[in-house]
PyMOL Python script that loads the backbone (N, CA, C, O; Angstrom):
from pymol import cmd

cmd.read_pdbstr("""\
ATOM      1  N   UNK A   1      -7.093 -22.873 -52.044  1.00  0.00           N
ATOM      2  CA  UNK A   1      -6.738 -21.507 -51.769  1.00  0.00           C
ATOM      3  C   UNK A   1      -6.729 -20.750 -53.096  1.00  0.00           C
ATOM      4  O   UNK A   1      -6.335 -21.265 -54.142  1.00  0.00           O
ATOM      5  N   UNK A   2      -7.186 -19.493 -52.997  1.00  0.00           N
ATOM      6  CA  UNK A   2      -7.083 -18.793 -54.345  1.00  0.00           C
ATOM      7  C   UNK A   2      -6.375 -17.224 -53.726  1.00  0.00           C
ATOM      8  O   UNK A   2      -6.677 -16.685 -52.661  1.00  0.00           O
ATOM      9  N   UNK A   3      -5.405 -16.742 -54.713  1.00  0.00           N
ATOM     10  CA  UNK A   3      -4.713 -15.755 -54.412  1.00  0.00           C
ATOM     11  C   UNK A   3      -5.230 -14.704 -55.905  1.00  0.00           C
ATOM     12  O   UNK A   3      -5.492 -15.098 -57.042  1.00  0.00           O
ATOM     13  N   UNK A   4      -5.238 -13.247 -55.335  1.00  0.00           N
ATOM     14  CA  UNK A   4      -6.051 -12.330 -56.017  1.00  0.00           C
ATOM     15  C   UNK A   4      -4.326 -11.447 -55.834  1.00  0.00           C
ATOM     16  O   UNK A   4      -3.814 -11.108 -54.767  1.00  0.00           O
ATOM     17  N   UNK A   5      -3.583 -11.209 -57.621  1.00  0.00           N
ATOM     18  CA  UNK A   5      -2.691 -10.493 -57.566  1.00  0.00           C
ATOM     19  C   UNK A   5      -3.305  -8.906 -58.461  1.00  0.00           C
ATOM     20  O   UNK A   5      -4.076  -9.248 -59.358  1.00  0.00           O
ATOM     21  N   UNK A   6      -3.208  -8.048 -58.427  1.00  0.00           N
ATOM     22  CA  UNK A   6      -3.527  -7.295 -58.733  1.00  0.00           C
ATOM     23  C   UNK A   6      -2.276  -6.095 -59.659  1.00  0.00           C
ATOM     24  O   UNK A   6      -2.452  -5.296 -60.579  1.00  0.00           O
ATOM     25  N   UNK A   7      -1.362  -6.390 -59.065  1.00  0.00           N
ATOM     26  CA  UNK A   7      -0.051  -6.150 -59.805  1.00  0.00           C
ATOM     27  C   UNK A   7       0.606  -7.051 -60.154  1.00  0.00           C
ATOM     28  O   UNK A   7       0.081  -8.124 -59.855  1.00  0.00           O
ATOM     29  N   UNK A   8       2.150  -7.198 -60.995  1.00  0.00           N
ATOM     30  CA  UNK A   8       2.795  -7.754 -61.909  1.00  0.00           C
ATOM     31  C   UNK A   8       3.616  -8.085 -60.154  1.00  0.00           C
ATOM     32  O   UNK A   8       3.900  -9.248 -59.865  1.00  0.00           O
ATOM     33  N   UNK A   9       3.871  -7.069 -59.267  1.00  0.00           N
ATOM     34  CA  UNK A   9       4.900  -7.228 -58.018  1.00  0.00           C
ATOM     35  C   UNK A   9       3.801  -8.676 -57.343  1.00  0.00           C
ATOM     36  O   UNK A   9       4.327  -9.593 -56.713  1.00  0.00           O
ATOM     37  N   UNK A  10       2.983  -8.657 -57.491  1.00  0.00           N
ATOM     38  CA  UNK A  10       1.932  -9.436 -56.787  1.00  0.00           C
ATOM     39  C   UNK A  10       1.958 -11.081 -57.335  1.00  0.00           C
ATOM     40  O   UNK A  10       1.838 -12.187 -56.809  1.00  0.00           O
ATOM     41  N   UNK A  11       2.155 -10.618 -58.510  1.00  0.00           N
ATOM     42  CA  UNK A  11       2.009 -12.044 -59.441  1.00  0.00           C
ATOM     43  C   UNK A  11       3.396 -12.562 -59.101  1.00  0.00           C
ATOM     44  O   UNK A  11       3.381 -13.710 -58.658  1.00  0.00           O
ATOM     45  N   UNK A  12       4.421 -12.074 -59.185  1.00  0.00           N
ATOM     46  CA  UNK A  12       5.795 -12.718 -59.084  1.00  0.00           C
ATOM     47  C   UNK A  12       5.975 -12.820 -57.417  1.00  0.00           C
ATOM     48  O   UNK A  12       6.987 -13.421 -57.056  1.00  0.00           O
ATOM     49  N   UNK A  13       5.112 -12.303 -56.384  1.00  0.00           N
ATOM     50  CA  UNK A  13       5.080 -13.072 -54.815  1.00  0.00           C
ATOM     51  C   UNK A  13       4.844 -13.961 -55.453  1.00  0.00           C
ATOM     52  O   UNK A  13       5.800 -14.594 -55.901  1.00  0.00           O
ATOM     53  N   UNK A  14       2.992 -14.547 -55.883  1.00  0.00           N
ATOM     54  CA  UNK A  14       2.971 -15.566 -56.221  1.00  0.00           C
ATOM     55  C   UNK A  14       3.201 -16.530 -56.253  1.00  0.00           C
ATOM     56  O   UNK A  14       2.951 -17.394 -55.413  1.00  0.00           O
ATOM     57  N   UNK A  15       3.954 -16.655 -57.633  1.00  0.00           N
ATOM     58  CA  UNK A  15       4.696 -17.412 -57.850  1.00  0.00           C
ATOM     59  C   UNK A  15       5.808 -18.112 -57.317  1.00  0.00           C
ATOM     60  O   UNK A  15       5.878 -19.306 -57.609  1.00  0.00           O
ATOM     61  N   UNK A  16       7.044 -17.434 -56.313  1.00  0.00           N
ATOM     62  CA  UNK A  16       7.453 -17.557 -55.002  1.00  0.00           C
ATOM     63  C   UNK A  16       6.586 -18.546 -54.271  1.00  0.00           C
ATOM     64  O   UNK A  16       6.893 -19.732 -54.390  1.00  0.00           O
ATOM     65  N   UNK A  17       5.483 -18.207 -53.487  1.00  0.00           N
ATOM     66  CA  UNK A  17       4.795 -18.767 -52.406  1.00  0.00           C
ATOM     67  C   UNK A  17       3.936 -19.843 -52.543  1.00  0.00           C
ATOM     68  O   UNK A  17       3.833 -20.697 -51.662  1.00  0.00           O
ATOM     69  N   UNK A  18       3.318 -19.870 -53.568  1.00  0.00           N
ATOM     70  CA  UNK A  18       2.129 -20.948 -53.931  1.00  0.00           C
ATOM     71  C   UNK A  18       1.686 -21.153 -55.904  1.00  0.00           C
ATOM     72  O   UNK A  18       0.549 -21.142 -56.376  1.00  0.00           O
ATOM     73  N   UNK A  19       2.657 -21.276 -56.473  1.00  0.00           N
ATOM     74  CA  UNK A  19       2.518 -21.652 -57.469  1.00  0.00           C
ATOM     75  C   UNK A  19       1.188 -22.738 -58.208  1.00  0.00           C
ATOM     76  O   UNK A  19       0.508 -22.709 -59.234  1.00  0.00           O
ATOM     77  N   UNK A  20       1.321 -23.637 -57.017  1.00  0.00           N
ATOM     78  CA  UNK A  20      -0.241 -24.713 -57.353  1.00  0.00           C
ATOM     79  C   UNK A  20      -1.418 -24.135 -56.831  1.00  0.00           C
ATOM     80  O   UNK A  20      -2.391 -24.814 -57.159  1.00  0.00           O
ATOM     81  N   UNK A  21      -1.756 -23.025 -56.059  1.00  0.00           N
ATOM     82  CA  UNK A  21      -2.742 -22.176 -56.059  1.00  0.00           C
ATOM     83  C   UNK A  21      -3.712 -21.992 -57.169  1.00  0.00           C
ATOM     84  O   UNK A  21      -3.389 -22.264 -58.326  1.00  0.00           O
ATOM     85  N   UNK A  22      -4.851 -21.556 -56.871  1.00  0.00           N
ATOM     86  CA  UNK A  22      -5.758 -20.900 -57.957  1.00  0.00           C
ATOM     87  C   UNK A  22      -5.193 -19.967 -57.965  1.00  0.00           C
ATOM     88  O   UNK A  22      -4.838 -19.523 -56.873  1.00  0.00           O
ATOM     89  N   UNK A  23      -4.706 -18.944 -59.686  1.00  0.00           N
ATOM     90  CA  UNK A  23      -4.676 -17.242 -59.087  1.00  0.00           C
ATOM     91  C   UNK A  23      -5.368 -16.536 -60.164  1.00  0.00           C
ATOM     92  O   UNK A  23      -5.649 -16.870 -61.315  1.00  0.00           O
ATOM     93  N   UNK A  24      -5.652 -15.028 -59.204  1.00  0.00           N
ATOM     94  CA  UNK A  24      -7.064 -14.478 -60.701  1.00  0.00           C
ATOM     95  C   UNK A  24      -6.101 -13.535 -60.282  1.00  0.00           C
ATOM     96  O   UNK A  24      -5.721 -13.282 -59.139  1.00  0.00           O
ATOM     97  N   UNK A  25      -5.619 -12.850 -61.810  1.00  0.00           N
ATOM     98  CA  UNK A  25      -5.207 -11.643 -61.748  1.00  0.00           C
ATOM     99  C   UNK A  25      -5.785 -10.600 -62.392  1.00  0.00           C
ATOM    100  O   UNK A  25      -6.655 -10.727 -63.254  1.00  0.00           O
ATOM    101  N   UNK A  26      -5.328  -9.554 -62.000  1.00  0.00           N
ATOM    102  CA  UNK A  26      -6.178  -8.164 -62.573  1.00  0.00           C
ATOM    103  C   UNK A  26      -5.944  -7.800 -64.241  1.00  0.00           C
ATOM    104  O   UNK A  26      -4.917  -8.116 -64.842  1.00  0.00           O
ATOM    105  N   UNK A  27      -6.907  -7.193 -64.761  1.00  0.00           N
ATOM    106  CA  UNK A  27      -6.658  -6.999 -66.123  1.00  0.00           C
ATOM    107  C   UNK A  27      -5.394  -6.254 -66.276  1.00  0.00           C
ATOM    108  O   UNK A  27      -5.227  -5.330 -65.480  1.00  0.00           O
ATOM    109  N   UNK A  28      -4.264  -6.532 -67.350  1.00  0.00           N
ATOM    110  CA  UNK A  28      -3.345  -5.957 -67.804  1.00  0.00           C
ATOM    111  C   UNK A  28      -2.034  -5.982 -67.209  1.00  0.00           C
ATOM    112  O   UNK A  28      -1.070  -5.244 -67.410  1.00  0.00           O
ATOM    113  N   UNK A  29      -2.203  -7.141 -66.302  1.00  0.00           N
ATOM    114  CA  UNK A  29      -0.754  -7.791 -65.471  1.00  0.00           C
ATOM    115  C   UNK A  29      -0.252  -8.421 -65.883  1.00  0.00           C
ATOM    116  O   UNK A  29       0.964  -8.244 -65.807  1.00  0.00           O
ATOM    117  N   UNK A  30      -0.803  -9.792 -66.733  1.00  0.00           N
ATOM    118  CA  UNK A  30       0.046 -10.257 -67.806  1.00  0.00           C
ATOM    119  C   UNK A  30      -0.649 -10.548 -69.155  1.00  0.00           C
ATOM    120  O   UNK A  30      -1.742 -11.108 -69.234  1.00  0.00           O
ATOM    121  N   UNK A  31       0.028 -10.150 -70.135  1.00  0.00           N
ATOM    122  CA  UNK A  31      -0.083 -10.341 -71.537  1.00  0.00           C
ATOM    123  C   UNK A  31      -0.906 -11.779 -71.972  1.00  0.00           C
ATOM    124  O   UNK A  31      -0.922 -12.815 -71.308  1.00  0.00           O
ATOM    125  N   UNK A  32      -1.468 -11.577 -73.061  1.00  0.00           N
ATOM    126  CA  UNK A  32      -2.170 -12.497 -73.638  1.00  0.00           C
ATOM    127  C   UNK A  32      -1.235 -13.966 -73.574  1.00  0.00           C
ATOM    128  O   UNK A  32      -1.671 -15.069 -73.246  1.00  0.00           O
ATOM    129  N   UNK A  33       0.464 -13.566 -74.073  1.00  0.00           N
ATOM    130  CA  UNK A  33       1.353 -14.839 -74.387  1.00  0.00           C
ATOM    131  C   UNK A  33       1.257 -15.334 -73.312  1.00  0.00           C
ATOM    132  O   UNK A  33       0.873 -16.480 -73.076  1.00  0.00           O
ATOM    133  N   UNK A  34       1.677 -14.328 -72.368  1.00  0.00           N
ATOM    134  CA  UNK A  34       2.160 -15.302 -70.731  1.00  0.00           C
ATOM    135  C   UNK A  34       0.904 -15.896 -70.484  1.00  0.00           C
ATOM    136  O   UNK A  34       0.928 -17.127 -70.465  1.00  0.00           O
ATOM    137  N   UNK A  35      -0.071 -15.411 -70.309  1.00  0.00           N
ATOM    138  CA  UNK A  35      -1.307 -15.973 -69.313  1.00  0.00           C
ATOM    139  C   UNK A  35      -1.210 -17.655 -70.560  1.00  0.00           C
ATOM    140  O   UNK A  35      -0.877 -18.680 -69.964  1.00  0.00           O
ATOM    141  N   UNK A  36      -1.487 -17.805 -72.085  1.00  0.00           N
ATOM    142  CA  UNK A  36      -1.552 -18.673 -72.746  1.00  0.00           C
ATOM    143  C   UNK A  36      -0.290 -19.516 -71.635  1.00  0.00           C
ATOM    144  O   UNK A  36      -0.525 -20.069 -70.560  1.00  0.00           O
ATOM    145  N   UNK A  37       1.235 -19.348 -72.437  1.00  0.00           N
ATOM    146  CA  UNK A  37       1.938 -20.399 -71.693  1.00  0.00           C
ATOM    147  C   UNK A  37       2.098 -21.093 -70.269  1.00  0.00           C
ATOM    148  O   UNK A  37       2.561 -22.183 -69.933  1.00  0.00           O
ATOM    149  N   UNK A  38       1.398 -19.784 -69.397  1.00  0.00           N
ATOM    150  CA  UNK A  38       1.607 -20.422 -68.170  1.00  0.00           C
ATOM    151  C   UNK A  38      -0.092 -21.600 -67.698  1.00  0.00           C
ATOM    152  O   UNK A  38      -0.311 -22.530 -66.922  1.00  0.00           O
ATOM    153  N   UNK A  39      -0.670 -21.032 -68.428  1.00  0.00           N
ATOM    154  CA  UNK A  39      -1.896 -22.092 -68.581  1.00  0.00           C
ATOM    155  C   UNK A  39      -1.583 -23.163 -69.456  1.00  0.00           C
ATOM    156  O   UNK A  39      -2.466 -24.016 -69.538  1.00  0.00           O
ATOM    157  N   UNK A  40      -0.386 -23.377 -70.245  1.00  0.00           N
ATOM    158  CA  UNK A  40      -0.174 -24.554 -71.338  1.00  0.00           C
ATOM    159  C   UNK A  40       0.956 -25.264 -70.236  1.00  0.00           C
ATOM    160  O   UNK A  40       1.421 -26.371 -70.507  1.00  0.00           O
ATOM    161  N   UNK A  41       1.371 -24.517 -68.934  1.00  0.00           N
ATOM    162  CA  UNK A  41       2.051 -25.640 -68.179  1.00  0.00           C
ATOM    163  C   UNK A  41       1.391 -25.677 -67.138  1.00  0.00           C
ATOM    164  O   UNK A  41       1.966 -25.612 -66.051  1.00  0.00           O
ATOM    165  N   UNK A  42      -0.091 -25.799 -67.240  1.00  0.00           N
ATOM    166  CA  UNK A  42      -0.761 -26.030 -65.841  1.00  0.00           C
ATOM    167  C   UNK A  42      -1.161 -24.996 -64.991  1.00  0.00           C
ATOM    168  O   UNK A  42      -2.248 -25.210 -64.454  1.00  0.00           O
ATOM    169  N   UNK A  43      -0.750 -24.196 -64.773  1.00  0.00           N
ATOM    170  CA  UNK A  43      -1.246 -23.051 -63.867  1.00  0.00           C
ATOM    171  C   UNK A  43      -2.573 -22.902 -63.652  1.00  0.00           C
ATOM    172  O   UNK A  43      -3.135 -22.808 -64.743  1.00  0.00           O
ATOM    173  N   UNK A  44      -3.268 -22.844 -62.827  1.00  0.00           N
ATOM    174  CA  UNK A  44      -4.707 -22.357 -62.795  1.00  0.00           C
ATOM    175  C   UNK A  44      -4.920 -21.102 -62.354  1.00  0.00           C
ATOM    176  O   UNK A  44      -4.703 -20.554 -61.273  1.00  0.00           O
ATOM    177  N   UNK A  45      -5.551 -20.606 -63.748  1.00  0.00           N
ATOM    178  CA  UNK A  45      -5.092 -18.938 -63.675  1.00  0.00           C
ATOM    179  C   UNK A  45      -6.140 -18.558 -64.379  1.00  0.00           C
ATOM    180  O   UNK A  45      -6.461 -18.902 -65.517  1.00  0.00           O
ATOM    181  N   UNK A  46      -6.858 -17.555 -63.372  1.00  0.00           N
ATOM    182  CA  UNK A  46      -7.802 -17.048 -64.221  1.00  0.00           C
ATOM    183  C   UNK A  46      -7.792 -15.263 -64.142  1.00  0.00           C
ATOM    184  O   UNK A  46      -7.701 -14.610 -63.103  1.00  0.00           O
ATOM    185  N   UNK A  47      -7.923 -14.675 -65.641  1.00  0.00           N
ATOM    186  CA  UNK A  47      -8.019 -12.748 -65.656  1.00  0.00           C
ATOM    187  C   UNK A  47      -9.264 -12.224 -65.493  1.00  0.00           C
ATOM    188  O   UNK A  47     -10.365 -12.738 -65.696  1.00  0.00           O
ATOM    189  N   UNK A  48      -8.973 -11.183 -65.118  1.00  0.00           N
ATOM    190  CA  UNK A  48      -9.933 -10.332 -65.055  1.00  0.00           C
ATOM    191  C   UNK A  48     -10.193  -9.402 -66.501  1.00  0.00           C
ATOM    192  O   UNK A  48      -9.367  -9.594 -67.393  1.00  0.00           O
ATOM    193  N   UNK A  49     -11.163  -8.533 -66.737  1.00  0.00           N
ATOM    194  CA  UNK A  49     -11.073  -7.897 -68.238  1.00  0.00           C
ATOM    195  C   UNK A  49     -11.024  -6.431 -68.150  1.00  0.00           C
ATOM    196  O   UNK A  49     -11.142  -5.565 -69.017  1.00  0.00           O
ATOM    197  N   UNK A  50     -10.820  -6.374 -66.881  1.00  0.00           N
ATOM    198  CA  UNK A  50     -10.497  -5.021 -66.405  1.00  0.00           C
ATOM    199  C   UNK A  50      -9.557  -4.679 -64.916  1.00  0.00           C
ATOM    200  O   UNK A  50      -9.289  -5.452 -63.996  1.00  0.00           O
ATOM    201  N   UNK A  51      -9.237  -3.402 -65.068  1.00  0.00           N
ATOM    202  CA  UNK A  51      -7.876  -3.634 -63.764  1.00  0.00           C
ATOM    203  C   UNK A  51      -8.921  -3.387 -62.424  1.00  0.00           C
ATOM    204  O   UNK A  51     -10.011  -2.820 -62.347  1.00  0.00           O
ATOM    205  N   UNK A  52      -8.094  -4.063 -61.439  1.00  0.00           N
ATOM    206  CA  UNK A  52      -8.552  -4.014 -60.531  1.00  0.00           C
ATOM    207  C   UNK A  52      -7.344  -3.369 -59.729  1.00  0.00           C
ATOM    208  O   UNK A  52      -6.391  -4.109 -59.487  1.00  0.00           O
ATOM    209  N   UNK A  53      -7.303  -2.087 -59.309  1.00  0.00           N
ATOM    210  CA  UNK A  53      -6.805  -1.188 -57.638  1.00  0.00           C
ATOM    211  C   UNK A  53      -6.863  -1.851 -56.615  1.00  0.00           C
ATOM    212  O   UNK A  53      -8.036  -2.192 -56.457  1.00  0.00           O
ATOM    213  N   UNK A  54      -6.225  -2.226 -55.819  1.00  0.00           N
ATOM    214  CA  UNK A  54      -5.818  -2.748 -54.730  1.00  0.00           C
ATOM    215  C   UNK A  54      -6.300  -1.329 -53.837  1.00  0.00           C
ATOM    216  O   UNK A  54      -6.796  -1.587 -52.740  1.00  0.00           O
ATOM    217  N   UNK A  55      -6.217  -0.123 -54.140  1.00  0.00           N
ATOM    218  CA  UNK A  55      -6.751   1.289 -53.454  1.00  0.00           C
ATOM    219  C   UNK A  55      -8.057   1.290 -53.787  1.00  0.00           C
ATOM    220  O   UNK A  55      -8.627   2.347 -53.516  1.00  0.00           O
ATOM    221  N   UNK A  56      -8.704   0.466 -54.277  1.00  0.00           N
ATOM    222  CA  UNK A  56     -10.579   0.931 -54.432  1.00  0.00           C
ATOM    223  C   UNK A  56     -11.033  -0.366 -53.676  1.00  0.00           C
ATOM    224  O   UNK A  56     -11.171  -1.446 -54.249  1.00  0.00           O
ATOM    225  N   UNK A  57     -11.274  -0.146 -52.217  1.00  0.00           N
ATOM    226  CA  UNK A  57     -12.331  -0.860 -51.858  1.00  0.00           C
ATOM    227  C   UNK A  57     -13.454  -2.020 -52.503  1.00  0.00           C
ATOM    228  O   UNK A  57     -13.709  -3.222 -52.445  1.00  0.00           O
ATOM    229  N   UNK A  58     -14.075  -0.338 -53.369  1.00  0.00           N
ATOM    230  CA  UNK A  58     -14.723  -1.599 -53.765  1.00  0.00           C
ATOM    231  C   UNK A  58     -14.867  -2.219 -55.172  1.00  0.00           C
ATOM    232  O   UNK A  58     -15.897  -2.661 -55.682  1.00  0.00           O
ATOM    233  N   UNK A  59     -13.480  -2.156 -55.755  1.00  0.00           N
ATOM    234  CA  UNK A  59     -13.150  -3.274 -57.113  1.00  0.00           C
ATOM    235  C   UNK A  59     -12.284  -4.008 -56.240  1.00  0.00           C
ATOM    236  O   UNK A  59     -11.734  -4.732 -57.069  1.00  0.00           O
ATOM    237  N   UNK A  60     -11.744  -4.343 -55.041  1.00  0.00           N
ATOM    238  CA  UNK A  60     -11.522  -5.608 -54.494  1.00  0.00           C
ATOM    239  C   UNK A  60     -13.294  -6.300 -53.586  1.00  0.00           C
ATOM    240  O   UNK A  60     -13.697  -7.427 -53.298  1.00  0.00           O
ATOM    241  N   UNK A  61     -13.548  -5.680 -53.516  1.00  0.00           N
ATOM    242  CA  UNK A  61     -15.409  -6.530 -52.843  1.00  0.00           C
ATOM    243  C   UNK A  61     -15.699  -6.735 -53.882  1.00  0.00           C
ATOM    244  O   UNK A  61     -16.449  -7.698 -53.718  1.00  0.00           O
ATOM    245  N   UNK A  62     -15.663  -6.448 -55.477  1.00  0.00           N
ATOM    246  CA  UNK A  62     -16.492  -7.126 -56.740  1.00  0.00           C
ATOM    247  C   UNK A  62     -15.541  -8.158 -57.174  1.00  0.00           C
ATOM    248  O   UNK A  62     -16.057  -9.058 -57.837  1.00  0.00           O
ATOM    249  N   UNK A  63     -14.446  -8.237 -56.991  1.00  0.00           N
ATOM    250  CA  UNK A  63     -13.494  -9.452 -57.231  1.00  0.00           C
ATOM    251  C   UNK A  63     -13.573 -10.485 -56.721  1.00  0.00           C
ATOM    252  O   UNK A  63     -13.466 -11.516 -57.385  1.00  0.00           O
ATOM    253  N   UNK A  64     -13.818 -10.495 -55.166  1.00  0.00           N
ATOM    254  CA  UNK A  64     -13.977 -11.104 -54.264  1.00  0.00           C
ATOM    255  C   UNK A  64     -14.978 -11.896 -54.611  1.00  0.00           C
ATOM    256  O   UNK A  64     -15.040 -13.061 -55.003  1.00  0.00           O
ATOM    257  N   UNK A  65     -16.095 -10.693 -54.308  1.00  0.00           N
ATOM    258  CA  UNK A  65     -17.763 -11.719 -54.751  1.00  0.00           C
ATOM    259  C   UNK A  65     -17.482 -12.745 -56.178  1.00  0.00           C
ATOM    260  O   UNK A  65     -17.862 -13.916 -56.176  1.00  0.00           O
ATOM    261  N   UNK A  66     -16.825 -12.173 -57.273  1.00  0.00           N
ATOM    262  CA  UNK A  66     -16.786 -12.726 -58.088  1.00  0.00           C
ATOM    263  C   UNK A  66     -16.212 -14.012 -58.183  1.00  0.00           C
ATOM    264  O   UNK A  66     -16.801 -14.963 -58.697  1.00  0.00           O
ATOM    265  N   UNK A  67     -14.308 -14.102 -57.371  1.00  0.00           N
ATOM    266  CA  UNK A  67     -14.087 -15.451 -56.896  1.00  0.00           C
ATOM    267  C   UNK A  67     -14.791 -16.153 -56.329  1.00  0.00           C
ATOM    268  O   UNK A  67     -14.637 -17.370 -56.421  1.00  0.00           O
ATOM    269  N   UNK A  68     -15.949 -15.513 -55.437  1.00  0.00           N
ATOM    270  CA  UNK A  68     -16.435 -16.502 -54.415  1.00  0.00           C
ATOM    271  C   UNK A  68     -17.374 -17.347 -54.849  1.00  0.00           C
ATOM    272  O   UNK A  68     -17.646 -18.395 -54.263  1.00  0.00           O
ATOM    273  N   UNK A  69     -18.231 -16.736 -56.474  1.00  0.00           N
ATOM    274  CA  UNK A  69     -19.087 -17.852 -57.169  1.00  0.00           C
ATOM    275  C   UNK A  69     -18.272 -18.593 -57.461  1.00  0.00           C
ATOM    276  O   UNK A  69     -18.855 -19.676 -57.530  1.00  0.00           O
ATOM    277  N   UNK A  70     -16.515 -18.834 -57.855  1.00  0.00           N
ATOM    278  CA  UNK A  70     -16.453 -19.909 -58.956  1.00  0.00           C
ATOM    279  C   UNK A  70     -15.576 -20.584 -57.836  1.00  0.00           C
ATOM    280  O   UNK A  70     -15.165 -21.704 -58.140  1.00  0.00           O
ATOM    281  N   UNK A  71     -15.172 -20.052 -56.451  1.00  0.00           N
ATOM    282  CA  UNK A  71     -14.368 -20.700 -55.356  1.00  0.00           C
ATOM    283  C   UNK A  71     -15.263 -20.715 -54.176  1.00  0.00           C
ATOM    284  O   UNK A  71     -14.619 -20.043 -53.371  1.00  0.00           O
ATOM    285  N   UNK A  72     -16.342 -21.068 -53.594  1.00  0.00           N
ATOM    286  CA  UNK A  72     -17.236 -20.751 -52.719  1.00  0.00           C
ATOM    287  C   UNK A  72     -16.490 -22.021 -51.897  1.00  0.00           C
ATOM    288  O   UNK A  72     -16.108 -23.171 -52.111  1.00  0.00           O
ATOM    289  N   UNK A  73     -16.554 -20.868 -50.640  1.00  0.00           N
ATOM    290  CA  UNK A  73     -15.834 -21.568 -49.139  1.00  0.00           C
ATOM    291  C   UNK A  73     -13.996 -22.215 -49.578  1.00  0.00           C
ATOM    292  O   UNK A  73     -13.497 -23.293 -49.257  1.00  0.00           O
ATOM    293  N   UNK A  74     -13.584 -21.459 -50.116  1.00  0.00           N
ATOM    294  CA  UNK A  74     -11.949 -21.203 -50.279  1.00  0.00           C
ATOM    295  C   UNK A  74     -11.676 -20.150 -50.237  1.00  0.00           C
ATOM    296  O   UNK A  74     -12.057 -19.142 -50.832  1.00  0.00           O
ATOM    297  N   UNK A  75     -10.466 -20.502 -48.961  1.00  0.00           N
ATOM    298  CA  UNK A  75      -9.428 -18.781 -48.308  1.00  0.00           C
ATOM    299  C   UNK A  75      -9.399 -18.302 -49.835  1.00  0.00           C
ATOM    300  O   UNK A  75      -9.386 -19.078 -50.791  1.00  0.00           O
ATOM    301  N   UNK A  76      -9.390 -16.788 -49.927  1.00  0.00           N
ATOM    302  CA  UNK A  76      -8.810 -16.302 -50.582  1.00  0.00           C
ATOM    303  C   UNK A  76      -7.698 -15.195 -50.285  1.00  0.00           C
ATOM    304  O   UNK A  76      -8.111 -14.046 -50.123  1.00  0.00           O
ATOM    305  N   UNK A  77      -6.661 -15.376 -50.220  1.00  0.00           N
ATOM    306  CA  UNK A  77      -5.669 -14.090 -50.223  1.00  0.00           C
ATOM    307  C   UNK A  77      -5.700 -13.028 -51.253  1.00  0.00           C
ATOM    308  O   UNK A  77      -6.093 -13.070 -52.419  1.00  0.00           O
ATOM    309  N   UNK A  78      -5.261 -12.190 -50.642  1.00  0.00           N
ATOM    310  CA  UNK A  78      -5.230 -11.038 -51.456  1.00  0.00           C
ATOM    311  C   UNK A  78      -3.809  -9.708 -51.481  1.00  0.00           C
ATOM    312  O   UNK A  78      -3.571  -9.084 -50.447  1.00  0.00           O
ATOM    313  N   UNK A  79      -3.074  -9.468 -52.657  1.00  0.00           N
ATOM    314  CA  UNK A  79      -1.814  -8.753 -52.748  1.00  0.00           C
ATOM    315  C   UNK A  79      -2.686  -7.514 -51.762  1.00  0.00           C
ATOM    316  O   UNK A  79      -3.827  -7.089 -51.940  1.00  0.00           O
ATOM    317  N   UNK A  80      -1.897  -7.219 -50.917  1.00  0.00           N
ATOM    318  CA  UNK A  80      -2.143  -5.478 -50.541  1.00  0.00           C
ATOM    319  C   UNK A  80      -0.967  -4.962 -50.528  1.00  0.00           C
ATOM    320  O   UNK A  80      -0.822  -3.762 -50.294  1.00  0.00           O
TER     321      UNK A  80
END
""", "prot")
cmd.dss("prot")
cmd.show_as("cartoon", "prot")
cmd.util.cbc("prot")
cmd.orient("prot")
């Protein structure tokens, strides 16, 4: 399963619900430190290099497509 947070409110569901998840978050949700430490305790976490709107259509369909090369045929959830 891979979960697409797009806000900081999104990332801390998250974390709550499925911690051993894949999660790709949007550019500028978390800081260079956090994304480092929480990848130095395992997390599989991958950023984006730019923000992604949960209100633009379609920068969630280019996210999507984009998970779907490196997760092809895994649910992906998504913060709305």
């Amino acid at each position: 399963m891979v979960f697409l947070a797009t806000t900081r409110r999104g990332y801390e569901s998250f974390t709550t619900l499925n911690p051993d998840a894949n999660l790709w978050v949007s550019g500028g949700v978390l800081t260079t430190e956090e994304l480092a430490q929480l990848r130095a305790r395992g997390l599989k976490i991958t950023d984006f290099t730019h923000e992604i709107s949960s209100g633009e259509p379609e920068e969630i369909a280019d996210a999507i497509s984009t998970i779907r090369e490196h997760h092809p045929g895994e649910p992906i959830w998504i913060e709305a």
